[in-house]
C-alpha positions as CSV (number, residue, x, y, z in Angstrom):
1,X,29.3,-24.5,1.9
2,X,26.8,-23.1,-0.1
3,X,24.2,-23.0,2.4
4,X,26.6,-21.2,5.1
5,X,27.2,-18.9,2.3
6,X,23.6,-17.7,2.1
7,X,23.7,-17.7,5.6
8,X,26.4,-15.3,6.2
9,X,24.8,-12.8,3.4
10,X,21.4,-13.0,5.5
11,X,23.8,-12.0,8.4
12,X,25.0,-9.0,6.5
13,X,21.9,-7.9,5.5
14,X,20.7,-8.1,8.9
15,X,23.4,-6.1,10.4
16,X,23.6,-3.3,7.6
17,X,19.8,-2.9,8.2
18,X,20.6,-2.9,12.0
19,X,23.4,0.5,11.4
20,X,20.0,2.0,9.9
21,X,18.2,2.1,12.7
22,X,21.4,3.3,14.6
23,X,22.0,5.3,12.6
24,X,18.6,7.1,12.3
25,X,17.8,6.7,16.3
26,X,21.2,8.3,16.7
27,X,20.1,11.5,14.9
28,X,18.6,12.5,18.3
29,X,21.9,13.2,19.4
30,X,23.2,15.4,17.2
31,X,23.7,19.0,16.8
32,X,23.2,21.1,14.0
33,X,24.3,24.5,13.0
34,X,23.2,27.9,14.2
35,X,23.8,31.0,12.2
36,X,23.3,34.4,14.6
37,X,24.1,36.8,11.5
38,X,20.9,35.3,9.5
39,X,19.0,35.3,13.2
40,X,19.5,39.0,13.6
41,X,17.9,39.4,10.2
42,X,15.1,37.4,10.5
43,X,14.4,38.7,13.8
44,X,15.2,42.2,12.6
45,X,12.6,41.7,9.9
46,X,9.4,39.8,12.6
47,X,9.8,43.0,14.3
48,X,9.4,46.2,11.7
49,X,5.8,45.9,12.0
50,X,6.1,46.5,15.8
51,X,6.0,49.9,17.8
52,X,9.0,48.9,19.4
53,X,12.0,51.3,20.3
54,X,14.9,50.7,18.3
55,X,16.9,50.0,21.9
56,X,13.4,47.3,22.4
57,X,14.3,45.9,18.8
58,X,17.8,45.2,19.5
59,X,17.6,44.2,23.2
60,X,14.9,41.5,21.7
61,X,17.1,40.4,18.8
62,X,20.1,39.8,21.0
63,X,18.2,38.0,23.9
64,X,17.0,35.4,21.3
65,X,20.3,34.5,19.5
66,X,22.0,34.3,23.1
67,X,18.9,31.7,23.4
68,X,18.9,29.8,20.5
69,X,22.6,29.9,20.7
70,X,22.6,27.9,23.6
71,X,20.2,25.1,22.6
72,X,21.0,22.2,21.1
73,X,19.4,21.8,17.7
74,X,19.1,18.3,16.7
75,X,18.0,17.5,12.8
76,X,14.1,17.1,13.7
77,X,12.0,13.9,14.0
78,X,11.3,12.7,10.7
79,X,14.6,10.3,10.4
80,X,14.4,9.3,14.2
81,X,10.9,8.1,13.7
82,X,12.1,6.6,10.6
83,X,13.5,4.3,12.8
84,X,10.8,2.3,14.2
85,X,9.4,1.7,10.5
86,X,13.1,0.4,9.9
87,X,12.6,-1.7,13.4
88,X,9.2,-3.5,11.5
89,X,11.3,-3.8,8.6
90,X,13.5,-6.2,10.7
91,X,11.7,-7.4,12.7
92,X,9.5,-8.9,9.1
93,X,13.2,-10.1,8.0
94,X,13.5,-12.1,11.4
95,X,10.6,-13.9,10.7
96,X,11.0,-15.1,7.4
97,X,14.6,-15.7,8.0
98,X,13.6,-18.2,10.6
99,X,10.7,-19.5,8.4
100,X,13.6,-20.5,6.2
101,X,15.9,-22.1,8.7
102,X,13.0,-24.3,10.9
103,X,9.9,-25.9,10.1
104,X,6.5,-23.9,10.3
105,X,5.1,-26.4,13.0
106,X,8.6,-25.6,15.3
107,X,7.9,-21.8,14.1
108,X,4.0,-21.7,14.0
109,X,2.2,-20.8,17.3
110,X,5.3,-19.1,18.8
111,X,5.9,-17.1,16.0
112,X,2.1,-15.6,15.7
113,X,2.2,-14.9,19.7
114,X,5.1,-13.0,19.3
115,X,3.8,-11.0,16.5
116,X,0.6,-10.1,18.0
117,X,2.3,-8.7,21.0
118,X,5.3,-7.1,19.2
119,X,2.9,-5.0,16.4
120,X,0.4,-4.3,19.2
121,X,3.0,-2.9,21.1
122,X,4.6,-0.7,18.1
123,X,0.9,0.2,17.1
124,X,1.0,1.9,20.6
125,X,4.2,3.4,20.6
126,X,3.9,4.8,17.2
127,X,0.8,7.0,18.2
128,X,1.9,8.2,21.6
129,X,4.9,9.3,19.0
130,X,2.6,10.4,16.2
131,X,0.6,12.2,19.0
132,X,3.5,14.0,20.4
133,X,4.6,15.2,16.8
134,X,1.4,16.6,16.0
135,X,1.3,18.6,19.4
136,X,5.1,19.9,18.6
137,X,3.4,21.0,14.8
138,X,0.7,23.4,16.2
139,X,2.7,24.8,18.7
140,X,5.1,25.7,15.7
141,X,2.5,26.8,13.5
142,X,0.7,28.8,15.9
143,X,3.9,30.4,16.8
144,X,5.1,31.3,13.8
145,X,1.7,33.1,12.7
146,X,1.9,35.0,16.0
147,X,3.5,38.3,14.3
148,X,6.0,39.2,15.6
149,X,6.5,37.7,19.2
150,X,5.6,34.3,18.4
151,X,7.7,34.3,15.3
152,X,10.6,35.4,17.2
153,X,9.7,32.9,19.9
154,X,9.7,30.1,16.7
155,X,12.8,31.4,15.0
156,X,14.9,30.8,18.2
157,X,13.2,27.4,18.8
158,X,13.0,26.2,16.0
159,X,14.5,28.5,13.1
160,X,17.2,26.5,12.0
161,X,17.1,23.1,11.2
162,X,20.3,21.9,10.2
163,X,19.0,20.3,6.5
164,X,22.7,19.3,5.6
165,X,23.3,17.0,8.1
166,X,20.0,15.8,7.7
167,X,20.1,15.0,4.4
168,X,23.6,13.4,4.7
169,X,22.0,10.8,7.0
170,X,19.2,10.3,4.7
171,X,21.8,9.8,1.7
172,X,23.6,7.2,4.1
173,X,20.6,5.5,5.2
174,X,19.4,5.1,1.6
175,X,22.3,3.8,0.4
176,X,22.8,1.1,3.5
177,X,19.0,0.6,2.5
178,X,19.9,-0.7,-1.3
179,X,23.3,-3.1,0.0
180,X,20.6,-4.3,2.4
181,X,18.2,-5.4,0.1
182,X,21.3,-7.0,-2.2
183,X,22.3,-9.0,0.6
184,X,19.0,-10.1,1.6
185,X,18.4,-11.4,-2.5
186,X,21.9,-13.1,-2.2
187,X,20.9,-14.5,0.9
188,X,17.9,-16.1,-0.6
189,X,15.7,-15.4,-3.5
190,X,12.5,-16.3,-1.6
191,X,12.4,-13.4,0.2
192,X,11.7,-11.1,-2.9
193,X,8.5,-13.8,-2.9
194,X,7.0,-12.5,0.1
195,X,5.1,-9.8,-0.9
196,X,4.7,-8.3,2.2
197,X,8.5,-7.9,3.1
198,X,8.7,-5.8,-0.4
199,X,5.6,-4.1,0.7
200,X,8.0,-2.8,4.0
201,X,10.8,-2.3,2.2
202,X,9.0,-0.4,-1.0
203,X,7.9,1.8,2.0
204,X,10.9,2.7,4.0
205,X,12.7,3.7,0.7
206,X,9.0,5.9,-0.2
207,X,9.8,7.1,3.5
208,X,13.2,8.5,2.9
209,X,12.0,10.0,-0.2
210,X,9.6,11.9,1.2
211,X,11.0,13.0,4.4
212,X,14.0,14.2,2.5
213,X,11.0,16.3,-0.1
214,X,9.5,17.6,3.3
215,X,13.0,19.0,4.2
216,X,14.3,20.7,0.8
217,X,11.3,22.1,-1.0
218,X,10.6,24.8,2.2
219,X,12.9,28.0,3.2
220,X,15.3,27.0,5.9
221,X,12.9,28.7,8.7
222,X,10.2,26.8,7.8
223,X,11.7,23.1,7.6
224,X,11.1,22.1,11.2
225,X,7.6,22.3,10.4
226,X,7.8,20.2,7.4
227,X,10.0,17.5,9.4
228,X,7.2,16.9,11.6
229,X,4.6,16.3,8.6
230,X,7.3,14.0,7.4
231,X,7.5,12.4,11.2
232,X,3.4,11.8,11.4
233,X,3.7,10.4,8.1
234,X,6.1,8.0,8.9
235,X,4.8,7.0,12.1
236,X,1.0,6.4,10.3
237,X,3.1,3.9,8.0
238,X,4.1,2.2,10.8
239,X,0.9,2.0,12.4
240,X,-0.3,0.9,8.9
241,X,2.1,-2.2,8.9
242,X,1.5,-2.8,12.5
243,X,-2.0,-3.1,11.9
244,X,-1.1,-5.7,8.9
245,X,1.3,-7.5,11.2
246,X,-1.2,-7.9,14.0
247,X,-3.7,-9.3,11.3
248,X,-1.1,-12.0,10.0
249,X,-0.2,-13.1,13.5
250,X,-3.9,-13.5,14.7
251,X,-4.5,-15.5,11.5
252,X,-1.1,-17.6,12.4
253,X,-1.9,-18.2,16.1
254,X,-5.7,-19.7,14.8
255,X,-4.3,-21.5,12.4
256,X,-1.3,-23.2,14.8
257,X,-4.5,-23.8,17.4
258,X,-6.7,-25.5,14.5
């Protein structure tokens, strides 16, 4: 009874830490706010350095709310990238939950294969993503310094990140984060042993930290840029742990063939 018992909190743990990822991929999908009344000012503002008519000014203005009014505005990339750190997080969890429940000669060869091709896999998706990010940060930059038709263009782009629901799913994923790692201690103590499963979850929680920093210390115009300095950051942890991964399965698959 006992041993189900540890069972079914390993369960739990597994399936809070599965919401996360949900949760954070689901991000993607939602809108945020848009506020015309502070548009029209910041535009309004871009544009009192120009030699622009005041009919120019105003025709301008209103073409780029009507724009950015009909976009969708989703809270960034930092917490949707989160996701695939949370995803090695997981996947690490698999692996010693099964170390616990079979023997390393069932586990051994099979388990390094799979973890050679599963980090070598996420090592390539996290820089085509880290890649993309990067790409999405100049264009924003360079927009925003382009006084005052760029700004404007960046203002209805990307001029208002929606920081509340943001942070609300950060909160939420932090706090799923800590009943995760409870029920992975109650599920067994051996995992706070391995030191590189605390290594992955010490980083995830650093991650949320941060990305939630990147998104409250800037003016509200300004955060989409900082999201996607929090997004390569998160993605570079990944490939960090990827490469680590990939190490630990070669190492496994030599040691199985020896």
């Amino acid at each position: 009874m006992f041993d189900r018992l540890r069972l079914l909190f390993f369960i739990l743990a597994a399936i809070v830490l599965l919401i996360v990822i949900g949760l954070e991929l689901g991000t993607s999908f939602l809108p945020g706010t848009f506020n015309a009344g502070t548009m029209r000012l910041q535009t309004g503002d871009s544009l009192k350095s120009s030699d622009l008519s005041s009919d120019d000014k105003s025709h301008i203005t209103d073409q780029m709310v009507q724009q950015a009014q009909g976009g969708q505005k989703p809270p960034g990339l930092a917490i949707s990238y989160m996701a695939l750190l949370d995803g090695v997080l997981f996947y690490a969890v698999l692996l010693m939950g099964l170390a616990l429940l079979f023997p390393e000669r069932v586990l051994g060869r099979i388990q390094g294969i799979v973890t050679v091709v599963f980090s070598i896999v996420v090592i390539i998706i996290a820089i085509i993503m880290a890649i993309k990010a990067f790409v999405e940060l100049m264009i924003m930059v360079t927009l925003f310094l382009s006084v005052p038709f760029g700004t404007i263009a960046y203002l209805a782009l990307w001029g208002f990140f929606p920081t509340g629901t943001a942070a609300t799913i950060l909160s939420i994923s932090m706090f799923l984060k800590l009943v995760f790692i409870i029920l992975l201690v109650l599920g067994h103590q051996r995992f706070l042993q391995n030191k590189g499963l605390v290594g992955i979850i010490i980083t995830t929680l650093l991650c949320c930290f941060i990305i939630g920093f990147l998104q409250s210390f800037v003016p509200g115009v300004l955060v989409s840029i900082t999201d996607r300095v929090g997004a390569i950051v998160a993605v570079i942890l990944v490939i960090v742990w990827g490469i680590f991964l990939l190490i630990g399965g070669i190492i496994s698959v030599v040691k199985a063939i020896v």
